[in-house]
N, C-alpha and C positions, 0 to 999 in steps of 0.2 A: 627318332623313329627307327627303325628295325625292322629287316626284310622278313616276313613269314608267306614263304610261296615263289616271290622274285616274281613278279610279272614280266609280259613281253618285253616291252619297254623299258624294264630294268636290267633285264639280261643282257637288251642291248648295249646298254648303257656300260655295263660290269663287262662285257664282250669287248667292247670299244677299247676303254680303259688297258685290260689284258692284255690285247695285241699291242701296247706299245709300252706296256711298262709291268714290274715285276708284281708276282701275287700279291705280298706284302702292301705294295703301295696303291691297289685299287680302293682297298678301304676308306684311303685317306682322299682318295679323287672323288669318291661318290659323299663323303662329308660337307668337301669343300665344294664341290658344285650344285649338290641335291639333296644338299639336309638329311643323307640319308644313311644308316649305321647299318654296314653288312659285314660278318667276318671275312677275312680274307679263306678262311677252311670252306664259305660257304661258294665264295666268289669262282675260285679257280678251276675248281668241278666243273663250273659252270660256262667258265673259258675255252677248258679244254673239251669239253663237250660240243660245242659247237663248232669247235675249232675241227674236231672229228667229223662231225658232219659235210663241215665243205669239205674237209681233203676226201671223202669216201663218197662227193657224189658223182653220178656215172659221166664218165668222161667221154668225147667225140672219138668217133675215129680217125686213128691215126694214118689218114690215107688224102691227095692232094681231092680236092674237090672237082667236082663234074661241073665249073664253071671258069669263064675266061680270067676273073681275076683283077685286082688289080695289078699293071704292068712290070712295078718293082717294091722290092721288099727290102730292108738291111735287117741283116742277124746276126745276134754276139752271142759266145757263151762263155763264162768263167768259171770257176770253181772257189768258196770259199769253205776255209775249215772251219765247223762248228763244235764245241764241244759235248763228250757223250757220258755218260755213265751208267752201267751197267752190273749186276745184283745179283749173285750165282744163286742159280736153285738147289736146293736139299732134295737127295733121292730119296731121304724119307720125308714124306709127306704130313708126316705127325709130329718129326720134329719142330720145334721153336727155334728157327735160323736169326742170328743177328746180323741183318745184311748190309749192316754196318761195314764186321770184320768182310762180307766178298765183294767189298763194292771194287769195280776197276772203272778207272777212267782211260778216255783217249780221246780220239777227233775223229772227225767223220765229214767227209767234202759233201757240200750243198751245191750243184750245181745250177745256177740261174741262167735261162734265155732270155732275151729280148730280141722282140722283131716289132720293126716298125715302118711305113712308106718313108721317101726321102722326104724331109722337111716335115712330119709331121712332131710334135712334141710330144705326143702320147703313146709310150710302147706300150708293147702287150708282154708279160713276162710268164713263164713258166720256171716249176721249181722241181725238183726231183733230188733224193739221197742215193739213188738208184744208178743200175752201170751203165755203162755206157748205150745202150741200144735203148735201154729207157730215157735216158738225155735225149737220143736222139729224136723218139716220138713226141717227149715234150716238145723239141724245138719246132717240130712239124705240125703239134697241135696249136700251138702257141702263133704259125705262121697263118693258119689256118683262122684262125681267130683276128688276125692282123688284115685279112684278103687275099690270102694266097687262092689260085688256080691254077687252070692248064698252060694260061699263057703267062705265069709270072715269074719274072726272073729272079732270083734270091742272093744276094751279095753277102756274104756271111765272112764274118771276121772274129778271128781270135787266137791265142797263139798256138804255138806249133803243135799242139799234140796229136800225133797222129788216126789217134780214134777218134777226134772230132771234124779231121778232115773228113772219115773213111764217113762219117753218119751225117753229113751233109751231103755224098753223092748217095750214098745208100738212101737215104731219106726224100731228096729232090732230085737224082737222075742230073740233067742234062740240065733240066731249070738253076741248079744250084752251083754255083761257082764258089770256091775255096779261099780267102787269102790271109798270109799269115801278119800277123798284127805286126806293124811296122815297128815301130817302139821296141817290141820284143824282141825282135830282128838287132835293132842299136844295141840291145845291151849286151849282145856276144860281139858287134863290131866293137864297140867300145873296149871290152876288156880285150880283144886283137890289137889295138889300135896303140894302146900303152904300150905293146912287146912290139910291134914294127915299128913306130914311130918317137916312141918317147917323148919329149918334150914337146913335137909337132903333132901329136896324138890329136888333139882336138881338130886342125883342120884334114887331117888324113881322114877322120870320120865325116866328116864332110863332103868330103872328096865319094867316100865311097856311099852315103846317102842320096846325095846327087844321081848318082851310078845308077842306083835302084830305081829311083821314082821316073827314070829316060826306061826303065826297063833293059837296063846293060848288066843285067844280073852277071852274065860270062865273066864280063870285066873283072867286076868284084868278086869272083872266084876264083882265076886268073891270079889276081893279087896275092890272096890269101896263102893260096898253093907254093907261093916262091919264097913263102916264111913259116910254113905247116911244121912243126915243131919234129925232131926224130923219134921214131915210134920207141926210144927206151925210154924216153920222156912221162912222165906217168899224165893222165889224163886231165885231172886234176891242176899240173902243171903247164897244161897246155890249150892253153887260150884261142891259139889261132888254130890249133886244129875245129877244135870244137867250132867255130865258127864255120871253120871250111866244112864239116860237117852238117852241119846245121842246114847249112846252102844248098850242099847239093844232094840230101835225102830228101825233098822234098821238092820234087817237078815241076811246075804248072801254076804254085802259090805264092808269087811276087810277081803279080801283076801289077804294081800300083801306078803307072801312068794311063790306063785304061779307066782304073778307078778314078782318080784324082782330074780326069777328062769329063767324067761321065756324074763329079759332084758328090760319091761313093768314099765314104772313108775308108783311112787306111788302116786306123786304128780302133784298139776295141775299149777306150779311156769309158764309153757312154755306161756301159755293162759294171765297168770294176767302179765308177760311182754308184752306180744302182744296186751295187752291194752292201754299198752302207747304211744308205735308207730301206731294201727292202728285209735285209737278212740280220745282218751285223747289230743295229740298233739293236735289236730284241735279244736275237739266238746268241748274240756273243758278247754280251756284259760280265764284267769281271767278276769273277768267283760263281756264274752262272755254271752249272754243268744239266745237262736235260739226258732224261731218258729217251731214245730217238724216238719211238714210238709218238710222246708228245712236241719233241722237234719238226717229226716229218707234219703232222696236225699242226702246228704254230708257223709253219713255211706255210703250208697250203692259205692258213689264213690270212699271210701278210701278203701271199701275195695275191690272194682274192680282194683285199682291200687295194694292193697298188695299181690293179687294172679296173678300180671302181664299180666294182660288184657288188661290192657293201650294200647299195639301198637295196637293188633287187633281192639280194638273200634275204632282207627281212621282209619283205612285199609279197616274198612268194610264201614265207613261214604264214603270213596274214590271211592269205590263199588260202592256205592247207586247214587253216583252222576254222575259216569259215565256211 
């Protein structure tokens, strides 16, 4: 049998398919399940097409709601590289360019949210290619969608970078508290911890883990400071400064026995799993390279399916036709 038209139903079907596996192999999915013979030239159009549609439809605003809220929120952000390619234009427009020879490739960071109440299983994710002030309103749209209000307090985790502190108080104000991913925090104690301590390295990181989570951050600053490498040391070479650094450009954001009190993680492990399931599976298969334009469409899609929008999008297509 052979598609001529694609009905609703099949587009779903070929839609489905798309979002989790390559052009090439939708063909062979709609054989083996539904007897049914579509090229893959007819399929992908047809992916990406709707895949457009959700990323382009009109989005909430990105402002906390004029409601009390649920009372707490947790939110991670991470960033993964996805690969891009890109196809230089001919300033003549009548020429026949082989965009073969202008193809350039690179990467291009997908930044993914998650926000969810404590204990619940189900986050709500947002996705953006975009800079930082766009991360930001995702993460607020994304919290917004989770339960956010006027009285909710938002625990946000993830590592240090300082534009993700700056757009979780730009974003939540006074509701939103900062902290920097504990783990991430180890892996600059750890490479201090070989140069102070050498073979007792493992329990000196211990020592100053402990430190953290009592909130004796001083301590372990303290420490650092009495072994901060000489500044003709090249940076690179020097471990413990970077750590001492690390520690104390950054104020306010190792609280972790407040969290660790209050059942609040300290880490942001939940996020950089949910990057392999919502992003990676698809956008970063080997020898994949995508045009962003269809990247930023094929994000929007995965993760309108991973917050279980899927039926609705097509219930509402049902709507629109009837």
């Amino acid at each position: 049998m052979v598609c001529r038209g694609c009905s609703e139903p099949l587009q779903r079907a070929i839609v489905d398919f798309g979002a989790d596996a390559p052009a090439a192999r939708i063909p062979q999915k709609l054989k083996e399940h539904y007897g049914i013979e579509v090229s893959a030239s007819t399929c992908w159009p047809i992916v990406l097409r709707h895949a457009a549609t959700i990323d382009e439809r009109p989005k909430a605003a990105a402002k906390i709601p004029a409601r009390d809220g649920v009372e707490q929120l947790i939110g991670e952000i991470d960033g993964s590289m996805i690969p891009v390619v890109e196809t230089a234009e001919s300033d003549d427009q009548s020429a026949k360019v082989d965009r073969r020879k202008t193809r350039r490739v690179g990467w291009r960071e997908a930044r993914l949210s998650l926000v969810h109440a404590p204990g619940s299983v189900t986050p709500v994710f947002g996705a953006t290619v975009g800079p930082p002030d766009q991360v930001g309103e995702t993460l607020l749209r994304t919290a917004v969608q989770a339960g956010l209000g006027r009285k909710t307090k938002v625990h946000a985790v993830s590592d240090g970078a300082a534009w993700i502190a700056d757009q979780v108080s730009e974003q939540f104000g006074l509701q939103g508290h900062f902290l920097v991913d504990f783990y991430h925090v180890c892996d600059y104690l750890t490479a201090a911890g070989d140069t102070i301590a050498g073979t007792a390295a493992r329990a000196w990181l211990e020592t100053q883990k402990d430190r953290l989570k009592q909130n004796r951050l001083q301590d372990v600053v303290e420490e650092l400071q009495r072994f901060v490498e000489d500044d003709t040391v090249p940076d690179a070479n020097a471990p413990v400064r970077a750590a001492h650094r690390y520690l104390t450009n950054r104020p306010g954001q190792f609280n972790y026995q407040d969290a660790l009190v209050a059942g609040l993680p300290i880490g942001s492990g939940e996020i950089e799993s949910a990057h392999r399931y919502v992003i990676q599976d698809r956008l970063k298969r080997a020898g994949a390279w995508w045009k962003l334009k269809n990247a930023k469409h094929m994000l929007a899609l995965r993760v309108y399916r991973a917050n279980q929008e899927w039926d609705r999008y097509w219930q509402s297509r049902r709507q629109q036709a009837a």
